[in-house]
Biopython code that builds the backbone (N, CA, C, O; Angstrom):
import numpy as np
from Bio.PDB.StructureBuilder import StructureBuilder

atoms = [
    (1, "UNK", "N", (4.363, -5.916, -6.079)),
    (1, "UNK", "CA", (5.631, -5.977, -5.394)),
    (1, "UNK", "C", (6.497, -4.819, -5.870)),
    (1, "UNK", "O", (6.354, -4.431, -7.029)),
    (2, "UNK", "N", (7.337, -4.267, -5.111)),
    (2, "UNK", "CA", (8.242, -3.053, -5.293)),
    (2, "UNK", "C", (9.814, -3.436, -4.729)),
    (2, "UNK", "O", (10.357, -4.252, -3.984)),
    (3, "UNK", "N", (10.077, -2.557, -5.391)),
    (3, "UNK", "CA", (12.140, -2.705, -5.015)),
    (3, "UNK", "C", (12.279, -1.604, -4.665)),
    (3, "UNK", "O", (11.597, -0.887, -5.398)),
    (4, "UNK", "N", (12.712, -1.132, -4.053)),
    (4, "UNK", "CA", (12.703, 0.347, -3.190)),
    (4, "UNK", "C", (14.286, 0.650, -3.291)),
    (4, "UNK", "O", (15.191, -0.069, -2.868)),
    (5, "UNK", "N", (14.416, 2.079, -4.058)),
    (5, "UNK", "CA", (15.726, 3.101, -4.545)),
    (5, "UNK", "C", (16.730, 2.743, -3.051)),
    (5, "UNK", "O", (17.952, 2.626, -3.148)),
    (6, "UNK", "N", (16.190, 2.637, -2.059)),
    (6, "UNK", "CA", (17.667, 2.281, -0.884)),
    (6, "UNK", "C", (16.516, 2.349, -0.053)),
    (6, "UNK", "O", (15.913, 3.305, 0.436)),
    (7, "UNK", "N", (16.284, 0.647, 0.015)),
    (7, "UNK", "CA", (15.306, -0.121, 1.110)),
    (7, "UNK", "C", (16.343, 0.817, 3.064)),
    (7, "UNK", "O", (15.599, 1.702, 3.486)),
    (8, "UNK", "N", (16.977, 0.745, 3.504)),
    (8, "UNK", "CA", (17.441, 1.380, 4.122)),
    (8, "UNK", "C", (17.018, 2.731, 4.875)),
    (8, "UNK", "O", (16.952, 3.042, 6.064)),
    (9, "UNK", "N", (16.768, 3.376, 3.713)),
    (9, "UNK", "CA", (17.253, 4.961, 3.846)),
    (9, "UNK", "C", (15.508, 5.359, 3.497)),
    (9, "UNK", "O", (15.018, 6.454, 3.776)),
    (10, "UNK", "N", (14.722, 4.186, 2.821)),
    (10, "UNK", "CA", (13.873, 4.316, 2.269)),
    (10, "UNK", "C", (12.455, 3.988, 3.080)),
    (10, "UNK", "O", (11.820, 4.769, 3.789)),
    (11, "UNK", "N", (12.217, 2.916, 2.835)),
    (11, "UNK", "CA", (11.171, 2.252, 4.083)),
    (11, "UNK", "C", (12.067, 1.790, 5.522)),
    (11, "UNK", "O", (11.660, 1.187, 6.515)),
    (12, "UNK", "N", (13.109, 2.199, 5.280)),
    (12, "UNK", "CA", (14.017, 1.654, 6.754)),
    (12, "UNK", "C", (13.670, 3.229, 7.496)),
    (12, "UNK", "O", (13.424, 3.125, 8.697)),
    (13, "UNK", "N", (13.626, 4.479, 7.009)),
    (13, "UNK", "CA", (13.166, 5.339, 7.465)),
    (13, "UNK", "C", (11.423, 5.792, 7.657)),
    (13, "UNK", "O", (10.580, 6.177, 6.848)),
    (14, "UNK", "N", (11.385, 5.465, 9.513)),
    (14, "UNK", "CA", (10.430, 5.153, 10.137)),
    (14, "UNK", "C", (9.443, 6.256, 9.557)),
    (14, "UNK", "O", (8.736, 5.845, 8.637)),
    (15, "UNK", "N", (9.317, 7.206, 9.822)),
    (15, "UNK", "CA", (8.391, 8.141, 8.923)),
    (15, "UNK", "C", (7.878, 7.214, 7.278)),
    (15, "UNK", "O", (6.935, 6.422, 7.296)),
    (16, "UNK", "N", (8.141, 7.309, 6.852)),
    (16, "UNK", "CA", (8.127, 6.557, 5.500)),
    (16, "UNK", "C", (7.095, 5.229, 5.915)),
    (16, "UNK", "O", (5.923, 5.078, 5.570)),
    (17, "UNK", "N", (7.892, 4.380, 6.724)),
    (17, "UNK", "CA", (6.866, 3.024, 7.103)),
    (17, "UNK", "C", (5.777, 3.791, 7.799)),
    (17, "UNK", "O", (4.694, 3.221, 7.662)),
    (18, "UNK", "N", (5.722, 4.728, 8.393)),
    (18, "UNK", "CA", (4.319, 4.483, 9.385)),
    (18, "UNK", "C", (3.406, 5.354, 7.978)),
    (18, "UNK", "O", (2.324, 4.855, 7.668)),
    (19, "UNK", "N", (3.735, 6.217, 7.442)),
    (19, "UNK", "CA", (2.924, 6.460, 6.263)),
    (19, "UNK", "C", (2.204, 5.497, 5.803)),
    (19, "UNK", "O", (1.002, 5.316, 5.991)),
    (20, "UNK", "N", (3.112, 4.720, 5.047)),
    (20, "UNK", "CA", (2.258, 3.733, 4.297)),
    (20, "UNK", "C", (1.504, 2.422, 5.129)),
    (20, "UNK", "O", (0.742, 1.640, 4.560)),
    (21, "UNK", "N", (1.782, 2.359, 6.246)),
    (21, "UNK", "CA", (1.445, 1.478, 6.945)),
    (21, "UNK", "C", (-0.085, 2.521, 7.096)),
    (21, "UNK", "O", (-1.227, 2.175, 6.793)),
    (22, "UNK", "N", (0.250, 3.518, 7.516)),
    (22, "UNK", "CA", (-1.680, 4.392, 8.044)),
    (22, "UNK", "C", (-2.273, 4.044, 6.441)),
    (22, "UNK", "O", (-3.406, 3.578, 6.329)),
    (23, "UNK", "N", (-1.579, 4.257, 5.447)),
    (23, "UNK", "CA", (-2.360, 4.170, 4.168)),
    (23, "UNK", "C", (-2.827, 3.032, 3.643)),
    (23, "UNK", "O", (-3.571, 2.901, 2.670)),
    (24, "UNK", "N", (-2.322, 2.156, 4.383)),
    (24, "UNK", "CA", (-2.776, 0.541, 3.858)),
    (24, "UNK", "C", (-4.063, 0.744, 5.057)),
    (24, "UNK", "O", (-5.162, 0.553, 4.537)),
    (25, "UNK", "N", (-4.134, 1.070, 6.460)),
    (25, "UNK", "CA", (-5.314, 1.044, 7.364)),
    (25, "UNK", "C", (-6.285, 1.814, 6.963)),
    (25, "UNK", "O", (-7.308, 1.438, 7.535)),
    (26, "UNK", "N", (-6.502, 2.725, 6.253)),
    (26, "UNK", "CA", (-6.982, 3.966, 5.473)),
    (26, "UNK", "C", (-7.991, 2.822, 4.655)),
    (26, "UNK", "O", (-9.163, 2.483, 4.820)),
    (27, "UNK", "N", (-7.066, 2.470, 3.825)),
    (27, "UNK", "CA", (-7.874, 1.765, 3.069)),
    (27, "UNK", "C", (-8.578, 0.113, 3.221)),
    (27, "UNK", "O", (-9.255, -0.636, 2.515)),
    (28, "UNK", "N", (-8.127, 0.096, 4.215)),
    (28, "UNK", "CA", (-9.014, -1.083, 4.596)),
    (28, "UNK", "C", (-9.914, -0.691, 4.864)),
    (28, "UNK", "O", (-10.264, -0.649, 3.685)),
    (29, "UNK", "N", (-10.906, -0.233, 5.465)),
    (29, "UNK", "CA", (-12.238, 0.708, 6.030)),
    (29, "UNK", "C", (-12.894, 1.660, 4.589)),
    (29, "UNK", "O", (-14.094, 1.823, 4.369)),
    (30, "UNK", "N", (-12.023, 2.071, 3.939)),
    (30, "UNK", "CA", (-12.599, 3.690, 3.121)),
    (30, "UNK", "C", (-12.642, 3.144, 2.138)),
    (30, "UNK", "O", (-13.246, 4.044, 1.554)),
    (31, "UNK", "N", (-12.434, 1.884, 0.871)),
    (31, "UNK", "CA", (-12.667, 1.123, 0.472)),
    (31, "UNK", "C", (-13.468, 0.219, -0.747)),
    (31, "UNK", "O", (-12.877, -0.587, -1.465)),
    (32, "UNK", "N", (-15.065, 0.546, -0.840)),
    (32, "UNK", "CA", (-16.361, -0.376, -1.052)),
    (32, "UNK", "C", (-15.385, -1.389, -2.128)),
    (32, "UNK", "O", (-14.522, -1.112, -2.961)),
    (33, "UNK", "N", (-15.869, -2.427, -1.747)),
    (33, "UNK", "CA", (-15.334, -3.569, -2.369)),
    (33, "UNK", "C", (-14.168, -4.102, -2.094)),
    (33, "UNK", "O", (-13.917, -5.076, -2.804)),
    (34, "UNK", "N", (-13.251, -3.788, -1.223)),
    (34, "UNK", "CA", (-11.893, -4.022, -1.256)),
    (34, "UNK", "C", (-12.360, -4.909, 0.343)),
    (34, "UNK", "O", (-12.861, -4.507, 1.393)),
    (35, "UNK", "N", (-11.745, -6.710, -0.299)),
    (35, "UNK", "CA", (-12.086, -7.573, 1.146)),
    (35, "UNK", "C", (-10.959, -7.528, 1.393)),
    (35, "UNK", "O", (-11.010, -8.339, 2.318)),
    (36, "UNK", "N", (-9.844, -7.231, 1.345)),
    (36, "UNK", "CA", (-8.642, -7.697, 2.183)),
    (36, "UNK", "C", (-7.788, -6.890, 1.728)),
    (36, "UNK", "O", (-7.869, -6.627, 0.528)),
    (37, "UNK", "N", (-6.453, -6.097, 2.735)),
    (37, "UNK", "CA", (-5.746, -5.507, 2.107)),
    (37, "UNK", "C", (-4.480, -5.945, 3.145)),
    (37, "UNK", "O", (-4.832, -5.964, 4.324)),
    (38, "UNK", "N", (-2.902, -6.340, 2.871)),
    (38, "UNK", "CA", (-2.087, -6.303, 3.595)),
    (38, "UNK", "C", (-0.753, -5.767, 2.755)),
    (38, "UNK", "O", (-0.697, -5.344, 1.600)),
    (39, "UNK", "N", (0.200, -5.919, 3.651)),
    (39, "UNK", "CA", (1.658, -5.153, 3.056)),
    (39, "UNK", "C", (2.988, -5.965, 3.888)),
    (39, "UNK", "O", (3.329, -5.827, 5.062)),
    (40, "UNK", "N", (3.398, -6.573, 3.153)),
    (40, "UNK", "CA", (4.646, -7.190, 3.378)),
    (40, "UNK", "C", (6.214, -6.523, 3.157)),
    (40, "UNK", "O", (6.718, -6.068, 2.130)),
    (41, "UNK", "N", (6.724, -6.640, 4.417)),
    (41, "UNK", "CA", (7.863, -6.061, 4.289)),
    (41, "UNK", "C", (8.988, -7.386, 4.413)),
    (41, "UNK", "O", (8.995, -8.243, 5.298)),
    (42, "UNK", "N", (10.063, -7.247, 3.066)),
    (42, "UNK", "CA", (10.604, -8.313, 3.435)),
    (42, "UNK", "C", (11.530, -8.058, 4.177)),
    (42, "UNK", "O", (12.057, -6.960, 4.351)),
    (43, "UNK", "N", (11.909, -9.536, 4.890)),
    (43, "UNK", "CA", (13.347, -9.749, 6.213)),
    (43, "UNK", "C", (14.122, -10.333, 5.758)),
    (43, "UNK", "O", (15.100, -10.524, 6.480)),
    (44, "UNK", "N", (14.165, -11.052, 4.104)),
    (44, "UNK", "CA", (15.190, -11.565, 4.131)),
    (44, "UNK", "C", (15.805, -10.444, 2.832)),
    (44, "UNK", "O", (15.053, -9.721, 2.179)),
    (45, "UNK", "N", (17.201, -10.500, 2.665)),
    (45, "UNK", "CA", (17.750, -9.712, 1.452)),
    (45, "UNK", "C", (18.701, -10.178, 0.708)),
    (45, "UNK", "O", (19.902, -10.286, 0.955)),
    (46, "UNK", "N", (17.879, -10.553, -0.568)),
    (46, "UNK", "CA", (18.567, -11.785, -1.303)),
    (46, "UNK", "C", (18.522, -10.550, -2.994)),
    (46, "UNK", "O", (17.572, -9.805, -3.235)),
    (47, "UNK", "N", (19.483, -10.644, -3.674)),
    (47, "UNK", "CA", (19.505, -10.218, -4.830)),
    (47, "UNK", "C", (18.023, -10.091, -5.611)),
    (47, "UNK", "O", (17.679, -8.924, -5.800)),
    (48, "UNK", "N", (17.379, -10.809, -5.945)),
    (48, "UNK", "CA", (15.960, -11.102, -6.788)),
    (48, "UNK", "C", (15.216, -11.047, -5.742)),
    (48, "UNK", "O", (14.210, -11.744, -5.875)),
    (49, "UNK", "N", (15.297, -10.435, -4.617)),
    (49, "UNK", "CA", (13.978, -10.060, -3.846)),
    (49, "UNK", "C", (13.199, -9.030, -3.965)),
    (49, "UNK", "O", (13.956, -8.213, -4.490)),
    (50, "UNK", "N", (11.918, -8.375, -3.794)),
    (50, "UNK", "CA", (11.198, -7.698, -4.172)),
    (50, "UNK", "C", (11.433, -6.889, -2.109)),
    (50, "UNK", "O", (11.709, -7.558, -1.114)),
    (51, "UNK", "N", (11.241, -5.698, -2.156)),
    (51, "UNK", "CA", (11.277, -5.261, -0.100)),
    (51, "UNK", "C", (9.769, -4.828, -0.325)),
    (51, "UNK", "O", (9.830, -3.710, 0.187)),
    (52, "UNK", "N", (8.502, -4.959, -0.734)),
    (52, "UNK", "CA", (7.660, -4.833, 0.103)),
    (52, "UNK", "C", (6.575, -5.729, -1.441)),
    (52, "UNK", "O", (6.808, -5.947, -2.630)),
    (53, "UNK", "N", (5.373, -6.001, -0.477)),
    (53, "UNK", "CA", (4.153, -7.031, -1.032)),
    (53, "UNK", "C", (3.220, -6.333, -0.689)),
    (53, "UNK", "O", (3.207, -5.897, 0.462)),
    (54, "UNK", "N", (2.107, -6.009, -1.653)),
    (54, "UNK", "CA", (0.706, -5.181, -1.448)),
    (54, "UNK", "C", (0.126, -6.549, -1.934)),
    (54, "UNK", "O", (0.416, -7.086, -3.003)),
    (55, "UNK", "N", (-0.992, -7.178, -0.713)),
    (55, "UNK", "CA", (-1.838, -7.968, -1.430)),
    (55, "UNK", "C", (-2.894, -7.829, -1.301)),
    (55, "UNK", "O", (-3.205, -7.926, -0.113)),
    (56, "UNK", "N", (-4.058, -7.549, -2.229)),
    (56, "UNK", "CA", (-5.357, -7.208, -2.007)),
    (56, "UNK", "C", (-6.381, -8.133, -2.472)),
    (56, "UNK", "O", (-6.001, -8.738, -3.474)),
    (57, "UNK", "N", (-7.561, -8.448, -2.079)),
    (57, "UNK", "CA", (-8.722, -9.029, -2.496)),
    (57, "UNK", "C", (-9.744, -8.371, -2.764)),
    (57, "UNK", "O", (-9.968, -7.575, -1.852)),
    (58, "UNK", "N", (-10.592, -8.304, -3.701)),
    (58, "UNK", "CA", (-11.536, -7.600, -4.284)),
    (58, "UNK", "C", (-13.038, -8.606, -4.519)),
    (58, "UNK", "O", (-13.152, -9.763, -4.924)),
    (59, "UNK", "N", (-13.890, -7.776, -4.152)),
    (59, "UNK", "CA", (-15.295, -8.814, -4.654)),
    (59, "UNK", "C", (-15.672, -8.943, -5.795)),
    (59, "UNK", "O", (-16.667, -9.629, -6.027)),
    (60, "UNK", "N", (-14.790, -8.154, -7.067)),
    (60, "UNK", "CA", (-15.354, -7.828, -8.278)),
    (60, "UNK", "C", (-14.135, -7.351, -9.555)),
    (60, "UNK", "O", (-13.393, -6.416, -9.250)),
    (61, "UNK", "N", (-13.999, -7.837, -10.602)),
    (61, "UNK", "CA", (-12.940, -6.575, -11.076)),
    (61, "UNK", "C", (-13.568, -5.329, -11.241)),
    (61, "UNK", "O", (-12.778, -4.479, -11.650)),
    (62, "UNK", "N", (-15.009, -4.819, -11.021)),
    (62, "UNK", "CA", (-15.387, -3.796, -11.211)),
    (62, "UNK", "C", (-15.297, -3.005, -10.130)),
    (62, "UNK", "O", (-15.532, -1.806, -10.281)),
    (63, "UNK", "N", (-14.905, -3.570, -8.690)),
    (63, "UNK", "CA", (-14.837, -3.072, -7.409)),
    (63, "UNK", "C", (-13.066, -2.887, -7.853)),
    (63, "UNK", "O", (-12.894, -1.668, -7.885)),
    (64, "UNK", "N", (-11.860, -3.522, -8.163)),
    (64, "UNK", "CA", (-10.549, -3.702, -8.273)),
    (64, "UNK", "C", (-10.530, -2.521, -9.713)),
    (64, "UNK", "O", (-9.533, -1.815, -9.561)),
    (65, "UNK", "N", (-10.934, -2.306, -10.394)),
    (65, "UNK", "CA", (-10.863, -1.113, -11.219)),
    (65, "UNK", "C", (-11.585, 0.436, -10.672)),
    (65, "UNK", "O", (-11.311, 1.473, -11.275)),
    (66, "UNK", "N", (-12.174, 0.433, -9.919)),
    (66, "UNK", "CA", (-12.552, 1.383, -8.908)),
    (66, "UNK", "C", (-11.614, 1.623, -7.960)),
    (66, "UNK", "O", (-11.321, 2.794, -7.715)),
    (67, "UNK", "N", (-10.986, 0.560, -7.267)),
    (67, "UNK", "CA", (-9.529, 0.771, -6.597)),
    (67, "UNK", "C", (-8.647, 1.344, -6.871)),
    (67, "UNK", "O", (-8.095, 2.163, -6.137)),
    (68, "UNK", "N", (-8.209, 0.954, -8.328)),
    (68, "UNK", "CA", (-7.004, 1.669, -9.283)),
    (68, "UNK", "C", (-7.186, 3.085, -9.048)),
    (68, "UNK", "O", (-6.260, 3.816, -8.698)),
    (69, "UNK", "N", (-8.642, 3.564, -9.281)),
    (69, "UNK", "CA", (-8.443, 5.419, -9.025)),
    (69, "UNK", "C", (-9.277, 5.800, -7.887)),
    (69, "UNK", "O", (-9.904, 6.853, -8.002)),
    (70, "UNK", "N", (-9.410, 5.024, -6.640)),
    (70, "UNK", "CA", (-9.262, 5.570, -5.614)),
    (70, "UNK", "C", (-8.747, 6.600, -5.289)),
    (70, "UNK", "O", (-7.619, 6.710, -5.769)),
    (71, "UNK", "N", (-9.091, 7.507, -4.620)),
    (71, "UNK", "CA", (-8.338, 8.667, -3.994)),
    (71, "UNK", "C", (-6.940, 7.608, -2.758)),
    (71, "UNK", "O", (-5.747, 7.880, -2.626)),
    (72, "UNK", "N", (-7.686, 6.518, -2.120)),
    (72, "UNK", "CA", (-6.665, 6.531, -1.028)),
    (72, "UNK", "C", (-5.911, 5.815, -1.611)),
    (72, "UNK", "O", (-4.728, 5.975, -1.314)),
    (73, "UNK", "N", (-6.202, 4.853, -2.557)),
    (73, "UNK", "CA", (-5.371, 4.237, -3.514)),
    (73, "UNK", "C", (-4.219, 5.260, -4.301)),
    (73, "UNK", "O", (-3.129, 4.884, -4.733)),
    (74, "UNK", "N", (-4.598, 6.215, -4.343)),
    (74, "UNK", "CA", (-3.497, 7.212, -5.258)),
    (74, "UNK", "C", (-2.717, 7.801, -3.986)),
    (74, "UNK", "O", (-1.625, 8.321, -4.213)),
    (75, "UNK", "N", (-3.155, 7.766, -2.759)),
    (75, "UNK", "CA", (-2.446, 8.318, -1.656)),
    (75, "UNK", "C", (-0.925, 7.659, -1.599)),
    (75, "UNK", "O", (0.235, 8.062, -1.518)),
    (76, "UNK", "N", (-1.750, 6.204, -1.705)),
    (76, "UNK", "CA", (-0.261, 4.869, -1.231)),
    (76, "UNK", "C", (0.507, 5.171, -2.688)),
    (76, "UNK", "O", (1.718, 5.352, -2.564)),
    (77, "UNK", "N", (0.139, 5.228, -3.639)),
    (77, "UNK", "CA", (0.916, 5.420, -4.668)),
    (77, "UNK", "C", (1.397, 6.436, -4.980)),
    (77, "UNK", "O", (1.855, 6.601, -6.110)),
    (78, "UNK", "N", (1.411, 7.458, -3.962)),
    (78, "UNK", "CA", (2.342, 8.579, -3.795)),
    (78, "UNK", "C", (3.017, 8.296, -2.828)),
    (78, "UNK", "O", (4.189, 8.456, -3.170)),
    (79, "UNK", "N", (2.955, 7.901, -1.613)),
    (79, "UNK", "CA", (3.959, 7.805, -0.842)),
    (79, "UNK", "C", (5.051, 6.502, -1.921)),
    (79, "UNK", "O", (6.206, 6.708, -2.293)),
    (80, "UNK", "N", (4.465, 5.616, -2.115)),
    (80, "UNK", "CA", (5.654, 4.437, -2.574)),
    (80, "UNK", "C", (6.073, 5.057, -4.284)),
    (80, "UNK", "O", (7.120, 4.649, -4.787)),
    (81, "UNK", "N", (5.715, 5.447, -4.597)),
    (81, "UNK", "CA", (5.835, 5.911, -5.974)),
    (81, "UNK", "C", (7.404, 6.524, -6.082)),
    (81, "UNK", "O", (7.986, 6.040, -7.053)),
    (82, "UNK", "N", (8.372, 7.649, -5.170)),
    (82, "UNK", "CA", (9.810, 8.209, -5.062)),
    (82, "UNK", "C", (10.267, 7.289, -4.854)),
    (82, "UNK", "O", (10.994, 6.870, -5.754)),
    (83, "UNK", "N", (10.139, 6.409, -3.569)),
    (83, "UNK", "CA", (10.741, 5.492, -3.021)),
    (83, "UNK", "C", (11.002, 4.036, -3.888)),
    (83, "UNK", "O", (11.838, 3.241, -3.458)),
    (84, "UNK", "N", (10.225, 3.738, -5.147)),
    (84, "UNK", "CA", (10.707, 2.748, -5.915)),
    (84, "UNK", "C", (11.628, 2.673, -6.956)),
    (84, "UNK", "O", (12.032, 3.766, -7.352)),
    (85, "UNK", "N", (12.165, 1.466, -7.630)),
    (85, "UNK", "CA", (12.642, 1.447, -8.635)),
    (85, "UNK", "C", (12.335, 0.603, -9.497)),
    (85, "UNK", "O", (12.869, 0.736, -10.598)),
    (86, "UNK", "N", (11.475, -0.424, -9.308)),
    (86, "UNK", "CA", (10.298, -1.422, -9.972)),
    (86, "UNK", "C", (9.330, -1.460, -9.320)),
    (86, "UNK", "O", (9.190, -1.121, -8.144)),
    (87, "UNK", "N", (8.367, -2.001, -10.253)),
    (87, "UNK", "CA", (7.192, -2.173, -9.581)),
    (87, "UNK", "C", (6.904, -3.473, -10.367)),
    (87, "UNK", "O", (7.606, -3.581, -11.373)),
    (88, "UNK", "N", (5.937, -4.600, -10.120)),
    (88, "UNK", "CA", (5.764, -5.798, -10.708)),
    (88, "UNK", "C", (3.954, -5.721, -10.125)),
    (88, "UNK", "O", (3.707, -5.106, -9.087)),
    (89, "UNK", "N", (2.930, -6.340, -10.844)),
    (89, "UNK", "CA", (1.861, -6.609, -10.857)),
    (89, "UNK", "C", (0.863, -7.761, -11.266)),
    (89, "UNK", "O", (1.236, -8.331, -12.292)),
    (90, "UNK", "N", (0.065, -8.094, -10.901)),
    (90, "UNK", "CA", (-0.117, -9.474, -10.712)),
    (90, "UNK", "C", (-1.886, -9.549, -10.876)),
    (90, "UNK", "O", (-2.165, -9.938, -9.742)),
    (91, "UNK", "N", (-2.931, -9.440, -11.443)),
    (91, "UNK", "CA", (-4.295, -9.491, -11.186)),
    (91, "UNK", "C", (-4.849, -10.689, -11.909)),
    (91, "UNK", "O", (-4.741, -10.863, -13.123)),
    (92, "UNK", "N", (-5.445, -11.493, -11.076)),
    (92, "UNK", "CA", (-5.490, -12.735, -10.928)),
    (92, "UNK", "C", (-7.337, -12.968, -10.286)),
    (92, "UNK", "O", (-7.969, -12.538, -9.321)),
    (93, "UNK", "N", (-7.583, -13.709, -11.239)),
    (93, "UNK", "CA", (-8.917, -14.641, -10.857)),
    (93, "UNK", "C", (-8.912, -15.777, -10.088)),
    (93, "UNK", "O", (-8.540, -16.784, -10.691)),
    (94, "UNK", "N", (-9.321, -15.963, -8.534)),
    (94, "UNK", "CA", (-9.478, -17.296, -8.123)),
    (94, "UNK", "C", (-10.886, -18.226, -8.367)),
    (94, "UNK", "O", (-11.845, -17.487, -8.589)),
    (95, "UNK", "N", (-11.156, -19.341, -8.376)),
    (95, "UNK", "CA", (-12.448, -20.181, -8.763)),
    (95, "UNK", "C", (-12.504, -21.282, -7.875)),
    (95, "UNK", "O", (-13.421, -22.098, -7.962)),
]
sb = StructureBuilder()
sb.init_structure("model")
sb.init_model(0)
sb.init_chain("A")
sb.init_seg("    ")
for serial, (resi, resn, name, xyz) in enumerate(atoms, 1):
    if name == "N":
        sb.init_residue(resn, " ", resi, " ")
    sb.init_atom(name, np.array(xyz, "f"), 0.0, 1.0, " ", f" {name:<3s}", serial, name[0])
structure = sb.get_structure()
């Protein structure tokens, strides 16, 4: 999850969203191992809200540590990388 320097000016500027929006489609396809990838933009704007959600599924942590230095993986993390001011992270085992 990310907080974006002026959600507005930031991902509110359409250039900016369709970037990362092609870079999340990028990497759904270009990929090996990566089962699911989406991106949440939030609508509501509440103090302790986070403005966008990367959620991904992986078949492996050895496929999800291959992700980390992805080339297209480092793409999205250049486009969102200016545009933030936190970032929060979350890697998690389901059973």
């Amino acid at each position: 999850m990310w907080r974006l320097r002026d959600f507005e000016r930031g991902l509110g500027d359409l250039a900016n969203k369709h970037l990362i929006l092609d870079a999340i489609a990028a990497m759904r396809t270009g990929i090996t191992g990566l089962r699911a990838v989406e991106i949440g933009i939030n609508r509501r704007r509440a103090g302790d809200a986070a403005d966008l959600a990367l959620y991904t599924e992986f078949e492996s942590w050895s496929a999800l540590h291959a992700y980390e230095i992805h080339p297209l993986h480092e793409e999205l993390k250049r486009l969102i990388g200016p545009l933030r001011v936190e970032r929060r992270v979350v890697d998690y085992e389901v059973s």
